[in-house]
VMD Tcl script that builds the backbone (N, CA, C; Angstrom):
set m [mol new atoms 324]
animate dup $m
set s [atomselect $m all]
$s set {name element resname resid chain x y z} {
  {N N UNK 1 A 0.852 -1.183 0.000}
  {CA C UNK 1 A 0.000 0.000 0.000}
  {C C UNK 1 A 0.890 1.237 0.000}
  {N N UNK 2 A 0.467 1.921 -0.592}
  {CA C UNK 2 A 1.163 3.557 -1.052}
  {C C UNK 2 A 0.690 4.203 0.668}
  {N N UNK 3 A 1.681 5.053 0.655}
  {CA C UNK 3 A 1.474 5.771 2.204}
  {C C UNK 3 A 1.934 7.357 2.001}
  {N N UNK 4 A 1.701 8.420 2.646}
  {CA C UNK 4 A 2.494 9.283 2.993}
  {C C UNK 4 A 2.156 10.170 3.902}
  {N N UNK 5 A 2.266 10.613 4.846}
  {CA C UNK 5 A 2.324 10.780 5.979}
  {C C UNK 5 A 2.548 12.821 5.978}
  {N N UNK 6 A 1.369 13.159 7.051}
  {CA C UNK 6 A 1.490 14.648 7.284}
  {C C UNK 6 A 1.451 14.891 8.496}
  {N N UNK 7 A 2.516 16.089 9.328}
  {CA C UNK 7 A 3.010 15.842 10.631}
  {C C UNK 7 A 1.817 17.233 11.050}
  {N N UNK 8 A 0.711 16.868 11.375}
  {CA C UNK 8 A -0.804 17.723 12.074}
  {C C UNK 8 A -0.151 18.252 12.941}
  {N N UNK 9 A 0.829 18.014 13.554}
  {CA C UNK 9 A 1.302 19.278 14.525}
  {C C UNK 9 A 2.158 20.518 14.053}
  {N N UNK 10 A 2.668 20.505 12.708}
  {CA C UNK 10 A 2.835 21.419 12.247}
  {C C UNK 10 A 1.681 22.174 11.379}
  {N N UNK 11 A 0.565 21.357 11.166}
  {CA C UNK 11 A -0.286 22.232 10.492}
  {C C UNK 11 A -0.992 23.122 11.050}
  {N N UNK 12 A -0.613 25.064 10.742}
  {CA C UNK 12 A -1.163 25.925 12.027}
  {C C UNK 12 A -2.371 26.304 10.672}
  {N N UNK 13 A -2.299 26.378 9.731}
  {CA C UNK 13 A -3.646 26.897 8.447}
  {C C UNK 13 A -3.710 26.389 7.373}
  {N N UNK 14 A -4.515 26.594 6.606}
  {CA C UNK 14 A -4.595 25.924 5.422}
  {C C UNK 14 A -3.218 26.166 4.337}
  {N N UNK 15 A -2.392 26.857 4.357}
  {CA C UNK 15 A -1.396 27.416 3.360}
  {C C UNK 15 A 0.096 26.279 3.976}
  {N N UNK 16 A -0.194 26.502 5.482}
  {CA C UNK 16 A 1.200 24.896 5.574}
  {C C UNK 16 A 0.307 23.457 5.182}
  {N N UNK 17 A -0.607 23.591 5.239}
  {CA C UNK 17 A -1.549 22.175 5.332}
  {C C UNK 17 A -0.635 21.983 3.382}
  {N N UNK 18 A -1.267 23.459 2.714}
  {CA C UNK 18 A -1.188 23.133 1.265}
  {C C UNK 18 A 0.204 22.962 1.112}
  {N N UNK 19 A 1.131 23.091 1.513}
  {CA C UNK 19 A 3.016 23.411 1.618}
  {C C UNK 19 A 3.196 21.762 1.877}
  {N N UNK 20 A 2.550 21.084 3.157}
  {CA C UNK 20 A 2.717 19.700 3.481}
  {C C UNK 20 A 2.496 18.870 2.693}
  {N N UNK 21 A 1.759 18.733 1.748}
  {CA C UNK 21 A 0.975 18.261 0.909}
  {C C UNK 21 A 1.463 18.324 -0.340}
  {N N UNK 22 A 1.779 19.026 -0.912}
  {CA C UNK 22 A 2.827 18.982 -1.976}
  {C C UNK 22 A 4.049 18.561 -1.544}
  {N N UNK 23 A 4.243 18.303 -0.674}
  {CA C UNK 23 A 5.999 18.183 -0.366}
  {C C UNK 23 A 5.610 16.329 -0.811}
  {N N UNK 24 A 4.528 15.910 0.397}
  {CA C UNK 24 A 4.164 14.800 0.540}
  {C C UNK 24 A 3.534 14.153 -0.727}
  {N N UNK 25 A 2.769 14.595 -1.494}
  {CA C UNK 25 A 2.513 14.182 -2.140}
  {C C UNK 25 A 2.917 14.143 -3.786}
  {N N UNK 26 A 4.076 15.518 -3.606}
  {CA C UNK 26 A 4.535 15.390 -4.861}
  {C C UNK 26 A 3.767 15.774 -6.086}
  {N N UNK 27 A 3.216 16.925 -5.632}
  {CA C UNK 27 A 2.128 17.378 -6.560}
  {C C UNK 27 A 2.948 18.522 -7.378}
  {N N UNK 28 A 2.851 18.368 -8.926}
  {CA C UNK 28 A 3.253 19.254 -10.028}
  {C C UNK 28 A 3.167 20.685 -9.925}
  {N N UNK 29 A 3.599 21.346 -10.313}
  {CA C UNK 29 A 3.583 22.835 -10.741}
  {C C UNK 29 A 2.294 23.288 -11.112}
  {N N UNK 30 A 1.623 22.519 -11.312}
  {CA C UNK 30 A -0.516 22.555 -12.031}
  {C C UNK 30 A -1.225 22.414 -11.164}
  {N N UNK 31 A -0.330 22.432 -9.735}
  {CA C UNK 31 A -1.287 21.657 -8.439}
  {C C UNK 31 A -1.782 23.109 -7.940}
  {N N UNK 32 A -2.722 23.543 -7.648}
  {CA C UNK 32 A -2.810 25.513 -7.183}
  {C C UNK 32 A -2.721 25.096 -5.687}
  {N N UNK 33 A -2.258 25.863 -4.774}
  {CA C UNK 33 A -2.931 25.633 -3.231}
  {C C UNK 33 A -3.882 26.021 -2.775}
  {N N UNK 34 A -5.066 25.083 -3.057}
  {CA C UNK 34 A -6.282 25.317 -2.846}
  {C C UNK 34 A -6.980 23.687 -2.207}
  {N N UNK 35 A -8.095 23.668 -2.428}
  {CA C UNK 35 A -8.960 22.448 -1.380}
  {C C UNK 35 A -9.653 21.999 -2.783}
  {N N UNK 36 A -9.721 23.098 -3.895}
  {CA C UNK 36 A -10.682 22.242 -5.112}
  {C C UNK 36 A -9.382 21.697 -6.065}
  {N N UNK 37 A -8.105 21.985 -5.798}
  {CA C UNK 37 A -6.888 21.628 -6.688}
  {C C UNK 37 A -6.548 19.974 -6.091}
  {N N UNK 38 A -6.831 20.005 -4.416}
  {CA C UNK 38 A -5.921 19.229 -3.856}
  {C C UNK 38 A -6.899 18.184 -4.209}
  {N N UNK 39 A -8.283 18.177 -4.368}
  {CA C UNK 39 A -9.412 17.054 -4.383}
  {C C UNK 39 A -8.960 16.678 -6.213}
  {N N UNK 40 A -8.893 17.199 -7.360}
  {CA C UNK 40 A -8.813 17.348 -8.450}
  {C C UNK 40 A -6.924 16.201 -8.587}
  {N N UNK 41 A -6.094 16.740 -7.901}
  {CA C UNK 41 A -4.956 15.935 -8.022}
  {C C UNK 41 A -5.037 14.577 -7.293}
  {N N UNK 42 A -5.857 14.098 -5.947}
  {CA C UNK 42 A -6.298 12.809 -5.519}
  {C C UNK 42 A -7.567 12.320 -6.094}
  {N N UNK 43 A -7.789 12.969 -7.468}
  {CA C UNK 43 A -8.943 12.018 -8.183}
  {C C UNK 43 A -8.524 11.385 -9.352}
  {N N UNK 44 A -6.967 11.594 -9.256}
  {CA C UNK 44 A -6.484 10.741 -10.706}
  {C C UNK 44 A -5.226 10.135 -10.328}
  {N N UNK 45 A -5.273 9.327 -9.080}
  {CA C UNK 45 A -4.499 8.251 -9.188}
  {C C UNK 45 A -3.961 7.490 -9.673}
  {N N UNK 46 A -5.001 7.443 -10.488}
  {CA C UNK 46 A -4.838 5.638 -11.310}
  {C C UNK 46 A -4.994 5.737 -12.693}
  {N N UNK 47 A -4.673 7.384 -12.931}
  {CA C UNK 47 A -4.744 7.775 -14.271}
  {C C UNK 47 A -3.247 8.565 -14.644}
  {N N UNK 48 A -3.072 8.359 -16.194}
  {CA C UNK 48 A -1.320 8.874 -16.525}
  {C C UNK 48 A -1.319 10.685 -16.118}
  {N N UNK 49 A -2.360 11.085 -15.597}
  {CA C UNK 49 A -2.113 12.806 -15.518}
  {C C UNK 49 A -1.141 13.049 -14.958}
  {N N UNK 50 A -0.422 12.565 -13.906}
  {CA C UNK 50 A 1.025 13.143 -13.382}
  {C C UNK 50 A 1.005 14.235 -11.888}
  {N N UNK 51 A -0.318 14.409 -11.840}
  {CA C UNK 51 A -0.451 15.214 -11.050}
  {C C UNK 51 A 0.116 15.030 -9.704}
  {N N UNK 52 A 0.588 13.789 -9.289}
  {CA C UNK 52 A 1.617 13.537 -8.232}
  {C C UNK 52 A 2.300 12.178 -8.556}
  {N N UNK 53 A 3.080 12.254 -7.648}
  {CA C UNK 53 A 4.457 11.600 -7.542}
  {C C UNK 53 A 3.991 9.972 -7.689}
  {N N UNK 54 A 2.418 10.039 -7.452}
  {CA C UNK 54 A 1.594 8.168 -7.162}
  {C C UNK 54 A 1.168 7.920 -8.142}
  {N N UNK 55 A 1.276 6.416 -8.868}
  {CA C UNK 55 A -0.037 6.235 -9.772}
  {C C UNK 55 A -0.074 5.061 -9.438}
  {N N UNK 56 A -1.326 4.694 -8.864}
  {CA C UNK 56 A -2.097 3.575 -8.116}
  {C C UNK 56 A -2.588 2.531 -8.897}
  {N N UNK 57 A -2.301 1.511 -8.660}
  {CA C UNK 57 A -2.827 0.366 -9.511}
  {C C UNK 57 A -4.281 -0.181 -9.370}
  {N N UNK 58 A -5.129 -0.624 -10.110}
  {CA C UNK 58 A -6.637 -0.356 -9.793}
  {C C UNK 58 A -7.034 -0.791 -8.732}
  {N N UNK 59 A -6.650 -1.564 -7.922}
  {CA C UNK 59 A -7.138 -2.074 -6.517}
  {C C UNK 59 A -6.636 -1.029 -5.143}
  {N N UNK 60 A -5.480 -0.533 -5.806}
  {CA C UNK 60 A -4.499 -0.021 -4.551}
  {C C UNK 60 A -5.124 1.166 -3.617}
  {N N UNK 61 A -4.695 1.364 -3.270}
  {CA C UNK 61 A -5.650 2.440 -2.258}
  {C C UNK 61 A -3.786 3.585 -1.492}
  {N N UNK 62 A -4.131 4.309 -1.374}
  {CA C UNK 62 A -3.356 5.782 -0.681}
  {C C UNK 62 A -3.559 5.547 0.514}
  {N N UNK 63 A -2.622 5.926 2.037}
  {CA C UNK 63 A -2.828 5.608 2.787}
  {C C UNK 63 A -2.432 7.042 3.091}
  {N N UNK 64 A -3.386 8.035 4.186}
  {CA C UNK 64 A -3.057 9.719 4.164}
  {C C UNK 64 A -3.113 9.581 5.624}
  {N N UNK 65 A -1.500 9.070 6.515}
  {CA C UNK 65 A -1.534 9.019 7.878}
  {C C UNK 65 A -1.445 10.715 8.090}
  {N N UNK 66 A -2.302 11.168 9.416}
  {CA C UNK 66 A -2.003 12.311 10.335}
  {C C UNK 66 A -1.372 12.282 11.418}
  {N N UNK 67 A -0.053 12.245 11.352}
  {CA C UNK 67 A 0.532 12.336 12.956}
  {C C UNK 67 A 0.176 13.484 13.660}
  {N N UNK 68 A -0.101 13.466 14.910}
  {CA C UNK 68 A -0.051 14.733 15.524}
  {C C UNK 68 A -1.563 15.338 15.394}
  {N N UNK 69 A -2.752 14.290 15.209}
  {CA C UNK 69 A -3.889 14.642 14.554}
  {C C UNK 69 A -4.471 15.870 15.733}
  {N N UNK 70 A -4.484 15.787 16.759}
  {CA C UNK 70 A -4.862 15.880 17.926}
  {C C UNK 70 A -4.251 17.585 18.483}
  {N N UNK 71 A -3.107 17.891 17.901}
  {CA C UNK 71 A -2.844 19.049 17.567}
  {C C UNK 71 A -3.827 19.572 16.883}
  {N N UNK 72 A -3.338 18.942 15.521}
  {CA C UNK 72 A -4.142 19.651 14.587}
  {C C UNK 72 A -5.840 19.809 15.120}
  {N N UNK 73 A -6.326 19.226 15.215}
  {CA C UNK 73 A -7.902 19.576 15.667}
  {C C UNK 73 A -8.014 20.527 16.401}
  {N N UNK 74 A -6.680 20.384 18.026}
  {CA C UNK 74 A -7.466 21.795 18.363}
  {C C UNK 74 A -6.516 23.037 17.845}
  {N N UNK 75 A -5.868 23.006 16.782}
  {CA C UNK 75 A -5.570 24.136 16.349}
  {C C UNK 75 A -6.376 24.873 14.937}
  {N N UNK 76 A -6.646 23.410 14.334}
  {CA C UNK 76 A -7.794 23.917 13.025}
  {C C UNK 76 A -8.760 22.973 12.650}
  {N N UNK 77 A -9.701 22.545 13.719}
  {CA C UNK 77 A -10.443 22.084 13.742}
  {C C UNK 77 A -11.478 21.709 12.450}
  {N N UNK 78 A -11.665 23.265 11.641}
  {CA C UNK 78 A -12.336 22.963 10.806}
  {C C UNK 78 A -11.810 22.066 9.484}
  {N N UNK 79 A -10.753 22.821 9.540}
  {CA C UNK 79 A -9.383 21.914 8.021}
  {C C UNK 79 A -9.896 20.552 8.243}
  {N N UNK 80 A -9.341 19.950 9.263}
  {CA C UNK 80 A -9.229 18.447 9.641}
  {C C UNK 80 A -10.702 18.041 9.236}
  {N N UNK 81 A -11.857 18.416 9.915}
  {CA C UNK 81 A -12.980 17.813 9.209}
  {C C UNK 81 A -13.099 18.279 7.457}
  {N N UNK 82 A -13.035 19.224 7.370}
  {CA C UNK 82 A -12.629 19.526 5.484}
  {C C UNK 82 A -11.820 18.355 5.314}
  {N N UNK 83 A -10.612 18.152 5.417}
  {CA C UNK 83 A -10.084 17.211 4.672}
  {C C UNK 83 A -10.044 15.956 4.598}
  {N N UNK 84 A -11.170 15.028 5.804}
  {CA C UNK 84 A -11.612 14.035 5.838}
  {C C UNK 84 A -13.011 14.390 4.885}
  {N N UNK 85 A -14.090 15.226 5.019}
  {CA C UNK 85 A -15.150 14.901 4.176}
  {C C UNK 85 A -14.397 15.202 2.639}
  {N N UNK 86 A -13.385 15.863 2.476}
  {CA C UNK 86 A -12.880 15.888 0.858}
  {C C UNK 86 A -12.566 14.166 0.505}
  {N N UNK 87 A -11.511 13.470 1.203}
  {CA C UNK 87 A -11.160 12.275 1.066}
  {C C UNK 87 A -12.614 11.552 0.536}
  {N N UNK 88 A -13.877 11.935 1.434}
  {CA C UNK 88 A -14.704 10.962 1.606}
  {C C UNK 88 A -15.588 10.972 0.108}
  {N N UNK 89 A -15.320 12.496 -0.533}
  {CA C UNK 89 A -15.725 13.006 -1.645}
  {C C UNK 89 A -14.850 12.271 -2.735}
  {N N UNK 90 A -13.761 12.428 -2.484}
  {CA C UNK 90 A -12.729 11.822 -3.612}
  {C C UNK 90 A -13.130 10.058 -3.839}
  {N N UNK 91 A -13.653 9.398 -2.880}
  {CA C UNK 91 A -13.124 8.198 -2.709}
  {C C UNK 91 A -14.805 7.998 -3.879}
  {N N UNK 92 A -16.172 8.749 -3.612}
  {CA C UNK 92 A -17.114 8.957 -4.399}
  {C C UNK 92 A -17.166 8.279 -5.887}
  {N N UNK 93 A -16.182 9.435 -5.608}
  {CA C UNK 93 A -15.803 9.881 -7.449}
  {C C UNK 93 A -15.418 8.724 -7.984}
  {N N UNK 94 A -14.460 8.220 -7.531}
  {CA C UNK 94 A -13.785 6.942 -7.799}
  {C C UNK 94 A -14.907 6.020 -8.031}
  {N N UNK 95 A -16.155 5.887 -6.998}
  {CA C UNK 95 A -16.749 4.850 -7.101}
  {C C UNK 95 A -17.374 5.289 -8.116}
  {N N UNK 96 A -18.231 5.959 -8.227}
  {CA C UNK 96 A -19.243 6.844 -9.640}
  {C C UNK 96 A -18.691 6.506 -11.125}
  {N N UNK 97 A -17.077 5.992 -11.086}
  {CA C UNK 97 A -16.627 5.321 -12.066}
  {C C UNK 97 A -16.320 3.980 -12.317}
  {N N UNK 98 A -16.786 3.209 -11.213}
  {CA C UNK 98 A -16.690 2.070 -10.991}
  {C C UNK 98 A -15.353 1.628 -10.495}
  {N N UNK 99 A -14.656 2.223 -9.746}
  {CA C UNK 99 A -13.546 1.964 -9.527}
  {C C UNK 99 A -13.812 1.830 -7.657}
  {N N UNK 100 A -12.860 1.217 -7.289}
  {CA C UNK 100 A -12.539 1.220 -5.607}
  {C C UNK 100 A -12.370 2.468 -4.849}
  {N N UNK 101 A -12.539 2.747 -3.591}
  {CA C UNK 101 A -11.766 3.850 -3.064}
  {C C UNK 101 A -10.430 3.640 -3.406}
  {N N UNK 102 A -9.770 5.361 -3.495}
  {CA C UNK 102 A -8.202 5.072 -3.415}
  {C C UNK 102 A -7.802 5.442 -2.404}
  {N N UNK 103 A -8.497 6.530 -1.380}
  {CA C UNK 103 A -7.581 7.035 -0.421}
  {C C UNK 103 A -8.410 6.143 1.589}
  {N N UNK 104 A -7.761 6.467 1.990}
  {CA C UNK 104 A -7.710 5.845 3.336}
  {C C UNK 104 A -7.002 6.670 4.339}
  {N N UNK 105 A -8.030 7.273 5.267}
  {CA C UNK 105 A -7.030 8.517 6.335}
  {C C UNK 105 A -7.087 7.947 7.300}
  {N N UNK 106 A -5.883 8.224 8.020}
  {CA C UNK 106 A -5.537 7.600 9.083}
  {C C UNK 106 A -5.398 8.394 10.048}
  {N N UNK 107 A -5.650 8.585 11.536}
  {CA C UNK 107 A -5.443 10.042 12.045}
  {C C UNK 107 A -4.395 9.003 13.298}
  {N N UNK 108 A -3.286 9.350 13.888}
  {CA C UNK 108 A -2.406 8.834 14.741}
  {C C UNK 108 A -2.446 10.371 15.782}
}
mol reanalyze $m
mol bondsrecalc $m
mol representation Tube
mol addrep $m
């Protein structure tokens, strides 16, 4: 399983959240730092777009550990639920095409 890991105790707003996230995920120069860019680059996994560093094989699934989740909540409470209901949106999409979920959050 594909993994990569974001340290929630450094995330104080959405702009390090978006900084972590490209580092981690290896998202292109096309990636904007935004919440409709970051959902748009984890909806093509398993497709040649390039949009990050992963391309998932049709069963495989992303594994999006949060260390430090517990920080993060009480520092940005709202992000953290945003970026679990985005996952939960992304994983949708995937199905709406007949495909598996790809992503899987993990909060540590």
């Amino acid at each position: 399983m594909a993994s990569i890991t974001l340290d929630g105790a450094a995330i104080r707003d959405e702009a390090s959240f978006h900084a972590a996230s490209r580092a981690a995920f290896g998202f292109n120069d096309h990636v904007a730092p935004t919440m409709d860019s970051w959902i748009d680059a984890l909806s093509y996994l398993r497709d040649e777009e390039g949009m990050t560093k992963f391309r998932l094989k049709p069963n495989e699934v992303l594994e999006i550990a949060i260390t430090g989740s517990a920080a993060m909540k009480a520092a940005v409470p709202d992000l953290l639920e945003e970026i679990a209901f985005c996952i939960g949106g992304i994983n949708e999409r995937y199905e709406d095409y007949g495909e598996k979920p790809a992503l899987k959050l993990v909060l540590k």
